[in-house]
MARRO-617884 format. One line per 5 residues: number of its first residue (from 1); for each residue x, y, z of C-alpha. Coordinates in Angstrom, 2 decimals. Example, Ala and Ser with C-alpha at 12.3 -4.5 7.8 and 13.67 -1.06 7.14 Angstrom:
1 = 12.30:-4.50:7.80; 13.67:-1.06:7.14 .
// end
This chain:
1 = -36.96:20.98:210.32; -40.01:21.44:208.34; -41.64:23.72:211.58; -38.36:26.00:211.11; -38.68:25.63:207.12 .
6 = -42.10:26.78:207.02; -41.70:29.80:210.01; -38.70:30.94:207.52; -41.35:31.33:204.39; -43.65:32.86:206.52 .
11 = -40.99:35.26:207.75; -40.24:35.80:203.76; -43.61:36.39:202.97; -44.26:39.07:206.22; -41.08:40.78:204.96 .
16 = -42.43:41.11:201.11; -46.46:41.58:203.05; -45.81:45.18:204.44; -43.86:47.00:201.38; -46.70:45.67:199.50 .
21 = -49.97:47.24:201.43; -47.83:50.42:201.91; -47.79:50.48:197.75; -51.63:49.57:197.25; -52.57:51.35:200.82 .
26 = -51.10:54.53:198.61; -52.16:53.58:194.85; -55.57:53.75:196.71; -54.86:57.00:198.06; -53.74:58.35:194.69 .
31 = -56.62:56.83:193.19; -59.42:58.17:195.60; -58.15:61.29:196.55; -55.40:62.75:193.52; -58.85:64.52:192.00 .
36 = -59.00:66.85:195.47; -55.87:68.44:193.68; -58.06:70.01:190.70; -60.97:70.60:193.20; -59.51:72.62:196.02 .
41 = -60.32:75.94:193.71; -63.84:75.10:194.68; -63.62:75.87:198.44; -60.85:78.49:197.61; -62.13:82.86:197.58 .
46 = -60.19:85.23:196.30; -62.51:87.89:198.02; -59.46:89.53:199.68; -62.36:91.25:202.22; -61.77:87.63:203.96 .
51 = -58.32:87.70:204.49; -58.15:91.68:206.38; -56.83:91.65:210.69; -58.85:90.50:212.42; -58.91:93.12:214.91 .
56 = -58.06:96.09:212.96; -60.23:99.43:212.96; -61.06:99.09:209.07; -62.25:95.53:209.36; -64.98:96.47:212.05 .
61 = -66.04:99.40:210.00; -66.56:96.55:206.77; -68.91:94.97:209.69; -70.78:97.69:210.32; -70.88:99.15:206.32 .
66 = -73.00:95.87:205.55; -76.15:97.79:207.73; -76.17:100.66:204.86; -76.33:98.73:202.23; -79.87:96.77:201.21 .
71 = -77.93:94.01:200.09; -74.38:92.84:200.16; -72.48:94.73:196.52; -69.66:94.49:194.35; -69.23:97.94:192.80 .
76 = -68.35:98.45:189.08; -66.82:102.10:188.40; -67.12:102.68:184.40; -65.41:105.13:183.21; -66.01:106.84:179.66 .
81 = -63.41:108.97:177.54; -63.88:110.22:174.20; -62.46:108.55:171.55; -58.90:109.93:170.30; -59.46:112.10:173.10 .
86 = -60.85:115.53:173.80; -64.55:116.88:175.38; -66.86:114.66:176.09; -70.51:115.89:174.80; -73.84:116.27:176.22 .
91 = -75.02:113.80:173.68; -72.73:111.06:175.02; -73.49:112.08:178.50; -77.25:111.48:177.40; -75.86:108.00:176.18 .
96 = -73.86:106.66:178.87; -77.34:107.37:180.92; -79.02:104.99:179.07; -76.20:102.50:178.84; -76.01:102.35:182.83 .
101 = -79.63:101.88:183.06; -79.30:99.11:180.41; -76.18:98.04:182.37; -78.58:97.83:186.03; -80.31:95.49:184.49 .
106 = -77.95:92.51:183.39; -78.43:89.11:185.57; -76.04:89.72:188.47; -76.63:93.43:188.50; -77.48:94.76:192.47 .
111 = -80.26:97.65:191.66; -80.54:101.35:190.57; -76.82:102.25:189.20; -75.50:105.82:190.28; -75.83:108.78:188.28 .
116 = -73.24:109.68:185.55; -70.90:112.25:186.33; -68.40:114.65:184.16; -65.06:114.88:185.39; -63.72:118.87:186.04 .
121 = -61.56:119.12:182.77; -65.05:117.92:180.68; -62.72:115.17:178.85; -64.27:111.95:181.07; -67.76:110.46:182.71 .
126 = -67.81:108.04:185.46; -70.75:105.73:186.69; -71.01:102.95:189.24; -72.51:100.45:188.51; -73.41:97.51:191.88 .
131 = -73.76:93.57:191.31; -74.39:91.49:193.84; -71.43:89.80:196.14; -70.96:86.30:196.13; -71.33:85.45:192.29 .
136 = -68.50:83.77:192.48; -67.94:82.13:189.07; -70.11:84.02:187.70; -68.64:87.38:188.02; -67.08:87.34:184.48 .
141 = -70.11:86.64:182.58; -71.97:89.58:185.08; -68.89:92.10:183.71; -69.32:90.92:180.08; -72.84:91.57:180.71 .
146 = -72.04:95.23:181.96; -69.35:95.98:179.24; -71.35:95.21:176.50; -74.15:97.70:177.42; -71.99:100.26:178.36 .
151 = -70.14:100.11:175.49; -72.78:101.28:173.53; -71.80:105.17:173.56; -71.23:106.86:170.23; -67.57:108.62:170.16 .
156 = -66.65:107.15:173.79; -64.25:104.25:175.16; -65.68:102.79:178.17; -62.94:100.79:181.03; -64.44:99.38:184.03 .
161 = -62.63:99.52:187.05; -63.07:99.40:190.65; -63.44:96.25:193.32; -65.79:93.94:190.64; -63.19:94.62:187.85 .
166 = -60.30:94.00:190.10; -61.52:90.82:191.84; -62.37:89.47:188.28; -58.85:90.40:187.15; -57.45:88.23:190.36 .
171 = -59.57:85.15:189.19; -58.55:85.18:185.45; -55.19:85.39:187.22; -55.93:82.03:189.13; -57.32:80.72:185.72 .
176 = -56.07:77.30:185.43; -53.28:77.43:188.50; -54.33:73.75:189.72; -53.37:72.12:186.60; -50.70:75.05:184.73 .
181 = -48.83:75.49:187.95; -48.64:72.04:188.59; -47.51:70.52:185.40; -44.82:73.33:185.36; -43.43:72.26:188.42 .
186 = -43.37:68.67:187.83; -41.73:68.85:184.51; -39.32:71.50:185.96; -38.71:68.28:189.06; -38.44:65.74:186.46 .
191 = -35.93:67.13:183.97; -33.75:68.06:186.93; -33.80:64.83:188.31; -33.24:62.69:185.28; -30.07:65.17:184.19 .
196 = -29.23:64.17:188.16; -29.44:60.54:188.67; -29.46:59.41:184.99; -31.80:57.25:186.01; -35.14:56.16:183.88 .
201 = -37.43:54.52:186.93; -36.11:56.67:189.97; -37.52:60.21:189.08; -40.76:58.69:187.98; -40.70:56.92:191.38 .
206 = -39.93:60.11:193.60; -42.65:62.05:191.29; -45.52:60.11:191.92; -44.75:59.86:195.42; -44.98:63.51:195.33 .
211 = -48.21:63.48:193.41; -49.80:61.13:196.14; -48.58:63.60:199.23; -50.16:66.60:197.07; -53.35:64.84:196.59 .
216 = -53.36:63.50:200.24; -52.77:67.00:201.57; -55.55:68.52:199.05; -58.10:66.43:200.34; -57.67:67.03:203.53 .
221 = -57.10:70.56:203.18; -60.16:70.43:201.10; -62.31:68.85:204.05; -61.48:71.36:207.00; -61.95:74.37:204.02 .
226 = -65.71:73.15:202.94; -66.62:72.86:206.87; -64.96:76.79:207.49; -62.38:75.23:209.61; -59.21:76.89:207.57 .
231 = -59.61:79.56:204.40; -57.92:79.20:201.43; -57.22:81.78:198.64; -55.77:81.53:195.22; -52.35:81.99:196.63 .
236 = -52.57:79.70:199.49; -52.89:77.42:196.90; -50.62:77.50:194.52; -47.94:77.74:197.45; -49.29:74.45:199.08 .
241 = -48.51:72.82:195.87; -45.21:73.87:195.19; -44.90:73.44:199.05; -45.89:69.60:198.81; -43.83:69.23:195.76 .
246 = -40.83:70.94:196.68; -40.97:69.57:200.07; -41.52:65.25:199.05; -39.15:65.57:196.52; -36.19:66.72:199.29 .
251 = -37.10:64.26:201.43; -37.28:60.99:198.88; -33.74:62.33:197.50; -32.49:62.29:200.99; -33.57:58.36:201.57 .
256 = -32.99:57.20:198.03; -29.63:58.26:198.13; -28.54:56.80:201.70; -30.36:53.60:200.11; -28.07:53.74:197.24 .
261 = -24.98:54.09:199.71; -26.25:50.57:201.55; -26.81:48.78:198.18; -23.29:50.07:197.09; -21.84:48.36:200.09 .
266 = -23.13:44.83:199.37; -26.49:44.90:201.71; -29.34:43.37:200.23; -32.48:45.50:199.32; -34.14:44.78:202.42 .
271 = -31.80:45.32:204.36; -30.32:48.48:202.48; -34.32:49.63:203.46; -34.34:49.31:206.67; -30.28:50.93:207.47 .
276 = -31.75:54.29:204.84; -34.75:54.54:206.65; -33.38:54.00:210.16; -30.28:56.27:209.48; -31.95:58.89:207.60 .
281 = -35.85:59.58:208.91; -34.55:61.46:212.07; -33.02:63.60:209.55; -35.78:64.22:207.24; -38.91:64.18:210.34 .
286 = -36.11:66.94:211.87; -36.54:68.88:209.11; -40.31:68.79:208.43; -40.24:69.27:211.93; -38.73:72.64:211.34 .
291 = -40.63:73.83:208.36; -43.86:72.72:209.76; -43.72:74.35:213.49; -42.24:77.67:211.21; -45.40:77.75:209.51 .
296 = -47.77:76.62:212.27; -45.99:80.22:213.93; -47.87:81.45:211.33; -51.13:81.41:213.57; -49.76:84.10:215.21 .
301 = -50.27:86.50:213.08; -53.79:88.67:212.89; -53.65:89.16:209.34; -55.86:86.24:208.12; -53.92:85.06:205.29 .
306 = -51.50:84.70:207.54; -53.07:82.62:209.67; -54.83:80.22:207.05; -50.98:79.54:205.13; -49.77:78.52:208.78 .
311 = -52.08:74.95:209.27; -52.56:74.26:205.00; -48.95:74.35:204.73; -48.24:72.15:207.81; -50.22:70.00:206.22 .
316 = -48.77:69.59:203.45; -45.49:68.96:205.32; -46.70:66.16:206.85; -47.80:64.58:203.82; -45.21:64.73:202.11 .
321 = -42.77:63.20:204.80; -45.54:60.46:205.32; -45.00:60.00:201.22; -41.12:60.05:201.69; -40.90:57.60:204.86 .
326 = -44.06:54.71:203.17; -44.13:54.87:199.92; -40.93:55.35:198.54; -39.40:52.93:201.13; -42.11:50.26:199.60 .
331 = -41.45:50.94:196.29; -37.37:50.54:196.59; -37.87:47.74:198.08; -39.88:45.94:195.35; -37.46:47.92:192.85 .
336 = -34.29:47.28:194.33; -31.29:47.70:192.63; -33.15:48.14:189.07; -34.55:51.77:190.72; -31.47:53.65:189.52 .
341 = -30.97:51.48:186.08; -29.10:52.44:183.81; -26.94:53.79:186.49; -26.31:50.85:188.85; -25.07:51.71:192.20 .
346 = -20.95:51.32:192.22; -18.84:50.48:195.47; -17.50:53.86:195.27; -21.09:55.07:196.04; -20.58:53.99:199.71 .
351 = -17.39:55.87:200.52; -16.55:59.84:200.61; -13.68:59.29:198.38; -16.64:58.41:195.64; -17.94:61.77:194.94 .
356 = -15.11:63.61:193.08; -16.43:67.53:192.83; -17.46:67.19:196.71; -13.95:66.14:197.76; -12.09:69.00:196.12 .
361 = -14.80:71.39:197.92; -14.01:69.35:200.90; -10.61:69.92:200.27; -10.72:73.74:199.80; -12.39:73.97:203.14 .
366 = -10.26:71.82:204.88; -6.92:73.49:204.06; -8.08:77.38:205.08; -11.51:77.22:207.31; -11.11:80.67:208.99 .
371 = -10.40:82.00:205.16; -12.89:80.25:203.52; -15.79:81.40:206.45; -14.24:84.84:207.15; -14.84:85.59:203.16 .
376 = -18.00:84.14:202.88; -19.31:85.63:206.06; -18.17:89.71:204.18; -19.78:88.71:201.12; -23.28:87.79:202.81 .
381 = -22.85:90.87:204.99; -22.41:93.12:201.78; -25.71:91.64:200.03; -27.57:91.90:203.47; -26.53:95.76:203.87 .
386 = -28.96:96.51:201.30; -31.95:94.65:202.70; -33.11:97.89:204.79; -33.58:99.37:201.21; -36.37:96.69:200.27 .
391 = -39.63:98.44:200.90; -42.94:96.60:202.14; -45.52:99.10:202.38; -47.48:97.69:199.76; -48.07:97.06:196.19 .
396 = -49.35:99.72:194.57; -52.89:98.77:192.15; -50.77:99.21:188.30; -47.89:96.67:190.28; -50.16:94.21:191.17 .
401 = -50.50:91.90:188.12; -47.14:91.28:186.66; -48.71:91.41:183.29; -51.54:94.66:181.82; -54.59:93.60:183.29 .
406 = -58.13:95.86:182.17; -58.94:97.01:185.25; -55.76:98.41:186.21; -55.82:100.65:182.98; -59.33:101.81:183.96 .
411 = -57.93:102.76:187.27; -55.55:105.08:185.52; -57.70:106.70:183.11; -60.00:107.08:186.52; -57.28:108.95:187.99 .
416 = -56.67:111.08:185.23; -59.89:112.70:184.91; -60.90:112.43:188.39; -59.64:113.01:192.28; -57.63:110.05:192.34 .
421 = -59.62:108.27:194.93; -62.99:108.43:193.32; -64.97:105.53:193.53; -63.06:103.96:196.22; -63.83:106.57:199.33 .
426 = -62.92:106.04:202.71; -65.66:105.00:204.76; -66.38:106.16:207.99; -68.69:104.90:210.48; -70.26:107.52:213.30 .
431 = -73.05:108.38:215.91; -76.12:110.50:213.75; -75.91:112.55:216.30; -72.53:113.74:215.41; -72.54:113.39:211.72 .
436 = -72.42:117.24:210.62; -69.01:117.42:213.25; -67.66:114.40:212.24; -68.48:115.63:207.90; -66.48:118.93:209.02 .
441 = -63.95:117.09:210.37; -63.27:114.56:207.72; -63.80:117.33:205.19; -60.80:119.81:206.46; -58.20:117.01:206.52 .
446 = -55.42:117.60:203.77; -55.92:115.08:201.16; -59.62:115.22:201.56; -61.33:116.04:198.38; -64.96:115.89:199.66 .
451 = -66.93:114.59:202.03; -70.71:113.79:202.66; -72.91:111.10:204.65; -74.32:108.36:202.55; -77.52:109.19:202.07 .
456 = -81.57:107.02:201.62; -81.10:107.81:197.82; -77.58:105.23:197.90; -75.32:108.96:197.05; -73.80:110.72:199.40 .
461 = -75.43:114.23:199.61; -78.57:113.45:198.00; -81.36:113.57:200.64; -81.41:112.87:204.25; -78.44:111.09:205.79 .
466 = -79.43:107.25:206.31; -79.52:106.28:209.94; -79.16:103.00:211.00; -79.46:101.65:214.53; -78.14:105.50:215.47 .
471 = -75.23:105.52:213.33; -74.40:106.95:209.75; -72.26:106.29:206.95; -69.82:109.09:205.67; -67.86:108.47:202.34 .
476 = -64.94:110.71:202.43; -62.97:110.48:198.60; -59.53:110.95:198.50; -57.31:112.84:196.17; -54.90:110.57:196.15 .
481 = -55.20:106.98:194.35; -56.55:104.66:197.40; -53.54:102.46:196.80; -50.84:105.34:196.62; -48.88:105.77:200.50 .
486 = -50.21:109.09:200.00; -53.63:108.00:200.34; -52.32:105.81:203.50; -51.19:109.38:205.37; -54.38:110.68:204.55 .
491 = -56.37:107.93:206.25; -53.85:108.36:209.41; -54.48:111.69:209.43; -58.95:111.62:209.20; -58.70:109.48:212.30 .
496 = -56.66:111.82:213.77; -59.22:114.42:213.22; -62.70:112.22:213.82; -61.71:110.15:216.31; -61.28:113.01:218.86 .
501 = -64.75:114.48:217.74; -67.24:114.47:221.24; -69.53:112.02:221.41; -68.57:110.57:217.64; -67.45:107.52:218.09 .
506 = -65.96:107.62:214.63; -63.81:104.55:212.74; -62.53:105.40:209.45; -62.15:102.02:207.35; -62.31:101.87:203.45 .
511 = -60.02:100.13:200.98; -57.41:102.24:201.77; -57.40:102.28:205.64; -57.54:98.25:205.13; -54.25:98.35:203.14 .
516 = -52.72:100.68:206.19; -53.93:98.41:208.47; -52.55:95.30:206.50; -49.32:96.84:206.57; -49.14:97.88:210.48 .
521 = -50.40:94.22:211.11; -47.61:92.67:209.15; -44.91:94.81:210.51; -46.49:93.42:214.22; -46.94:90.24:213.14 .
526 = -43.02:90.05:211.99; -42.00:91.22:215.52; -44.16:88.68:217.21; -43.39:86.02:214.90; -39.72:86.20:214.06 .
531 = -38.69:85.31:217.59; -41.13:82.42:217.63; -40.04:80.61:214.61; -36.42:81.20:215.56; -37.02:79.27:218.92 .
536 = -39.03:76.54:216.98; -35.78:76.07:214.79; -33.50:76.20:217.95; -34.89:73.86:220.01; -35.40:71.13:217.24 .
541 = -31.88:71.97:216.44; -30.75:70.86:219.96; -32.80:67.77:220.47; -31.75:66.65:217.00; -27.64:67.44:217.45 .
546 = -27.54:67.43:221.13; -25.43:70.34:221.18; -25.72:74.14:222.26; -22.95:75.81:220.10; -23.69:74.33:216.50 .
551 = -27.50:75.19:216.54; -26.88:78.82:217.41; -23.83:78.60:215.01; -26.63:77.17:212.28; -29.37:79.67:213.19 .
556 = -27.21:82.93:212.65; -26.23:81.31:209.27; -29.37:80.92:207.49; -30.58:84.36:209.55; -27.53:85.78:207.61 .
561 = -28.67:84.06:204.28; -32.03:85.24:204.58; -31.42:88.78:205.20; -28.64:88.40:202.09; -31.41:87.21:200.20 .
566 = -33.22:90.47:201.32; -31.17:92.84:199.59; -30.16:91.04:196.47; -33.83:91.09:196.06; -34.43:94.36:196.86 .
571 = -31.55:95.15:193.85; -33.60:92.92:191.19; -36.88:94.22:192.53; -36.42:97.86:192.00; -33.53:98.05:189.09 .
576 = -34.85:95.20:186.97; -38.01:94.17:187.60; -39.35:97.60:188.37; -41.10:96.74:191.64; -41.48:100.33:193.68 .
581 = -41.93:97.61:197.28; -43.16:94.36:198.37; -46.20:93.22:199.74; -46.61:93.71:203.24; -46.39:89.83:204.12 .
586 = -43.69:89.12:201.62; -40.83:89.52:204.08; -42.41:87.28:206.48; -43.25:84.69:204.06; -39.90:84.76:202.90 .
591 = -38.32:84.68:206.19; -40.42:82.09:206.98; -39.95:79.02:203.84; -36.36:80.65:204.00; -35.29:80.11:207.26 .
596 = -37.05:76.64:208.11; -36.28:75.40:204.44; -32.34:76.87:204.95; -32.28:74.36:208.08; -33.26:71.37:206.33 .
601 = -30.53:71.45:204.63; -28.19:72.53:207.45; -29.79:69.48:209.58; -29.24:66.75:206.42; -25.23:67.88:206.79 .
606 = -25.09:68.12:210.52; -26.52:64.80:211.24; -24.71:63.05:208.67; -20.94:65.18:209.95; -22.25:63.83:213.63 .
611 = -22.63:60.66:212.35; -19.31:60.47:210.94; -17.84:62.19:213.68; -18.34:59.32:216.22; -16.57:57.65:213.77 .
616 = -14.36:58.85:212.52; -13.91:62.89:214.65; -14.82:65.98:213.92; -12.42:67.18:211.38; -12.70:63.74:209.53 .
621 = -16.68:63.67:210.53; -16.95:67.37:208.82; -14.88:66.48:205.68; -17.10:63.14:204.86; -20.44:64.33:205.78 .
626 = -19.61:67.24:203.13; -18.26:65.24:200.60; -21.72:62.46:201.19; -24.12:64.82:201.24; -22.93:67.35:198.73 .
631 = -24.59:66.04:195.82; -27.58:64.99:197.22; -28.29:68.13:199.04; -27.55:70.39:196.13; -29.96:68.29:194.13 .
636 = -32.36:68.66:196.91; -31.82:72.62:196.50; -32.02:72.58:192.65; -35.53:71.07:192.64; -36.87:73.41:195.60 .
641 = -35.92:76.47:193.54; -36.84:75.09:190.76; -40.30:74.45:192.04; -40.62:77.82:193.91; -40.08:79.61:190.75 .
646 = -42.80:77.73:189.08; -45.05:80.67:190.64; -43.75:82.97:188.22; -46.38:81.33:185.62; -49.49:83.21:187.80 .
651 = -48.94:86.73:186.79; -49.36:88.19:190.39; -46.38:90.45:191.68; -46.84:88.65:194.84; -46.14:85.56:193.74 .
656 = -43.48:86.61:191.95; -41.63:88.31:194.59; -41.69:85.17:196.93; -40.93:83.02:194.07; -37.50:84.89:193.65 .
661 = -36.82:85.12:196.90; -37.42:81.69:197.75; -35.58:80.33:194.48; -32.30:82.27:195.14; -32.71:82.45:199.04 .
666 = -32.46:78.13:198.75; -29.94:78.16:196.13; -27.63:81.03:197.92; -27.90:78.32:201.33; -27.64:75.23:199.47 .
671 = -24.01:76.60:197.63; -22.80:78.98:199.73; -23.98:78.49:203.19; -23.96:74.69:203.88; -21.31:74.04:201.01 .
676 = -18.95:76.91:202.88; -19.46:79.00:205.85; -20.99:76.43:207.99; -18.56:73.06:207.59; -15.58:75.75:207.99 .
681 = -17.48:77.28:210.99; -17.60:73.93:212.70; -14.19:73.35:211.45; -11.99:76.22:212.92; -14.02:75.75:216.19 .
686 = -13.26:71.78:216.35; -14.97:69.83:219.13; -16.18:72.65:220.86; -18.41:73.20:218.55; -20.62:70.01:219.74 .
691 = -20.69:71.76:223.24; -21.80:70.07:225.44; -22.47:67.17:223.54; -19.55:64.25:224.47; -17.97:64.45:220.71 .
696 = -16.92:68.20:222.21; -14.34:66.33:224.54; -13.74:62.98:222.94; -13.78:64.42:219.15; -10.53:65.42:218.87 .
701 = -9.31:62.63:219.95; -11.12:60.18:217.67; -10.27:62.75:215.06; -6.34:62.50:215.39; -6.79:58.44:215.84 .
706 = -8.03:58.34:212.47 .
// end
């Protein structure tokens, strides 16, 4: 008796053993590696040189570019106008000399600064002048540096533009994201969930767990970025966070409420552990399943921000499941019933006929599924006619921050007094032998406002052209802004005319032949990786609902959602927001968190109507796994948009763009598309719809027995 007495503690005490070194296993992670959250910025670049195709033809003329120069640069173009307008004199001419030599020689400055030039109309002078690449942090204090000496012109107002001023602009931008971006998201989580659950100790729960994924995924992230092994960028960034956040919050919701549903029956907290866990992680790994493999699809691509979102994201994905399926478990074990205090689990918690609002939907559904899918199905198709309208070619440079930002102004003024692309030429890259054909050619393309090799002096037509290892350097400026599309056509049509040249071996790169090439790449890369991510979803679909029919039936859906979310957003983008286009990768990104993110919540009702379907049948099984799942996957869709559209607080038109997309793309699947078109899909098709799953010929007939 005593043997079997004491075996029964011991069995007590193994039971209470593991929930406990989950908790302190992850308290120490927390503890030891939460900090890598604020510290990823310091292996992050914003250099946006580092994230070009990798194969394209402007990305091996930036290899070969870095031969001309004596050392690596960053130009600064300044840009002088009189003040309250007008002709700009010899006098301040004679100035703004003497304030770029000043300006040569602030710490960070790269050498001799060019000459300063008038612009035609007399009203403007430009000057560039080079620091060095690679000050990093320091490139603010380098600008200050530059601005205060130029500055110094009687009568003039000097703007600095150009790559320097832009790439400064980008960091202020990123100013702050680690902790700004993720205390708005958080607080945005936590209001949501406590309006939710009414619950004190349950949202604090499900946010730390979420803190301890992010910090788990930072560190690790952090790791493979200081050895080179994956790049990460400002944006990168912030969307791993609201990734990880977004992503361990779903999950947790997903297990704490099929805990709640065992505790409501009578189990006991151990027990109600184990039965949530056990009936819900094939849901929830299904699902990271998806959004992971989506993103890892992402490798695919040759645009390398692309490619370094794919493996940080996946990542983060498994983080935060690892968060969802250890820690929380642990911690609602120890909790128990007091988790959701004030709000006690009831009996009616357990059943379908508990969750009031989710029956009457139920209800609607049940009484007219062809109706209620056939009008859903038109009103997605009417938002999706207008996605063809959404343009990604590009952001132009005034679009780019959502707020004024200095160096866009200078552009402008730049532009105003000067061909449009001055100061950002496009480079080409040819044989010395060739170099007076290849100038000719480059010259007489429409578009072309001059053209002339780089020279020994640093200025093109100033000396002798400089050869190196047999090849020369041709700077060809643009009338056109180097961001505008007509700028693009220009740069299609100087290869055009070099690239046949004998003997020349021309490439034409440049900033604006890398922002053509960005956007060819990222139309390729959506036909490549489309397809792939679509099979991903497909396949885990099957293996998870061991059917044929419903997983095509739940791919077209959120396909159907996505491109509805498509052309509401092209609406909002160009009528309110005034966005002329997207950024070439924003339809992919979209597609991609839109798509595998849509699914996860397809997959939390499917299982559960399967579930109930062996049960209780598929008309039955339909009805109760949308009236069980209702409120917790709505919740689940609430806090994902509401964390997505915690982006909006970095002022980047990017950002914005996929935060809006994101946010209404989960919210238009979570209300419309699981709550409607796909439980009355399954429902007018009946059993067949598990083809060729057994509930396909037994359903019906467990269906009218109950």
């Amino acid at each position: 008796m005593a043997s079997a007495s004491g075996k029964t503690a011991a069995g007590r005490w193994a039971r209470w053993l593991v929930p406990v070194v989950l908790l302190l296993v992850w308290l120490g992670v927390g503890g030891t590696l939460g900090p890598y959250a604020g510290k990823l910025g310091e292996v992050s670049t914003n250099d946006q040189a580092a994230f070009l195709p990798q194969s394209a033809e402007s990305t091996r003329v930036l290899d070969e570019q870095k031969a001309f120069e004596r050392e690596q640069t960053l130009p600064v173009i300044v840009v002088w106008t009189a003040d309250g307008g007008g002709k700009v004199g010899d006098e301040q001419r004679a100035a703004a000399a003497e304030a770029v030599r000043r300006a040569a020689e602030v710490p960070g400055a790269a050498g001799q600064a060019s000459p300063v030039l008038p612009s035609k109309d007399g009203e403007a002078l430009q000057a560039v002048v080079p620091l060095e690449s690679g000050l990093g942090e320091e490139l603010p204090t380098a600008l200050d540096g530059v601005r205060e000496a130029v500055s110094d012109v009687p009568g003039a107002r000097a703007e600095l533009a150009g790559p320097a001023a832009s790439q400064a602009d980008l960091s202020d931008a990123f100013a702050g994201i680690d902790g700004l971006l993720l205390g708005v998201a958080l607080i945005a989580v936590l209001v949501i969930l406590l309006l939710v659950y009414r619950s004190v100790l349950l949202p604090f729960v499900i946010i730390l767990g979420a803190v301890f994924a992010l910090g788990l995924a930072c560190a690790v992230v952090y790791a493979l970025a200081d050895r080179d092994v994956v790049r990460v960028d400002g944006q990168v960034q912030g969307i791993l966070s609201i990734l990880v956040i977004g992503a361990a919050t779903d999950y947790a919701l997903l297990l704490a409420a099929r805990y709640r549903e065992e505790l409501a029956s009578g189990a006991d907290r151990m027990a109600a552990v184990v039965a949530a866990v056990r009936r819900s992680a094939g849901a929830i790994t299904a699902s990271a399943a998806t959004v992971a493999l989506g993103l890892l699809a992402l490798l695919a691509s040759d645009l390398t921000n692309n490619r370094a979102l794919g493996p940080v994201g996946a990542i983060g994905i498994v983080c935060s499941v690892l968060s969802a399926l250890t820690f929380l478990p642990a911690v609602l074990v120890l909790l128990g019933r007091a988790a959701y205090w004030p709000a006690r689990p009831k009996a009616s918690d357990a059943t379908a006929e508990g969750h009031a609002v989710w029956r009457r939907v139920a209800s609607l559904v049940g009484r007219a599924p062809r109706r209620v899918w056939a009008v859903t199905v038109v009103v997605l198709a009417v938002f999706a006619a207008f996605a063809p309208s959404l343009s990604s070619k590009g952001v132009p440079l005034d679009e780019i921050f959502v707020n004024d930002a200095p160096s866009v102004a200078a552009q402008e003024t730049l532009a105003r007094h000067f061909p449009a692309g001055s100061g950002n030429p496009a480079v080409i890259i040819a044989r010395a032998d060739r170099a007076e054909q290849v100038t000719a050619a480059a010259a007489g393309v429409e578009g072309v406002s001059a053209a002339a090799p780089r020279t020994g002096s640093g200025q093109p037509g100033q000396g002798a052209p400089l050869v190196v290892d047999g090849r020369v350097r041709i700077d060809a400026t643009l009338e056109d802004a180097a961001d505008s599309e007509a700028a693009k056509q220009t740069v299609q049509r100087l290869r055009d005319a070099v690239h046949p040249v004998p003997g020349g071996e021309a490439l034409v790169g440049g900033y604006t032949a890398q922002q053509y090439d960005t956007q060819e790449t990222a139309a390729r890369d959506r036909t490549v990786i489309v397809p792939i991510v679509l099979a991903i979803i497909l396949l885990i679909l099957v293996l998870l609902l061991r059917s044929l029919l419903t997983p095509v039936l739940l791919v077209a859906t959120v396909a159907l959602n996505f491109l509805a979310t498509l052309g509401v957003s092209s609406l909002v983008f160009q009528h309110l927001l005034g966005f002329s286009g997207t950024d070439a990768s924003v339809p992919l990104y979209g597609f991609v968190f839109l798509v595998a993110l849509g699914v996860d919540y397809n997959i939390f009702l499917m299982s559960r109507v399967r579930e109930e379907s062996l049960t209780h049948g598929v008309r039955q099984g339909v009805l109760r796994g949308l009236t069980t799942t209702g409120g917790v996957i709505t919740s689940a869709g609430v806090v994902l948009a509401a964390t997505f559209a915690a982006l909006l607080v970095i002022p980047l038109a990017f950002l914005a763009q996929i935060a809006f997309i994101v946010a209404f793309g989960v919210l238009l699947d979570t209300l419309v598309v699981r709550s409607l078109l796909v439980p009355a899909l399954v429902l007018d098709i009946g059993p067949k719809a598990w083809w060729p799953s057994r509930l396909s010929r037994t359903g019906g007939e467990a269906g009218r027995a109950g």
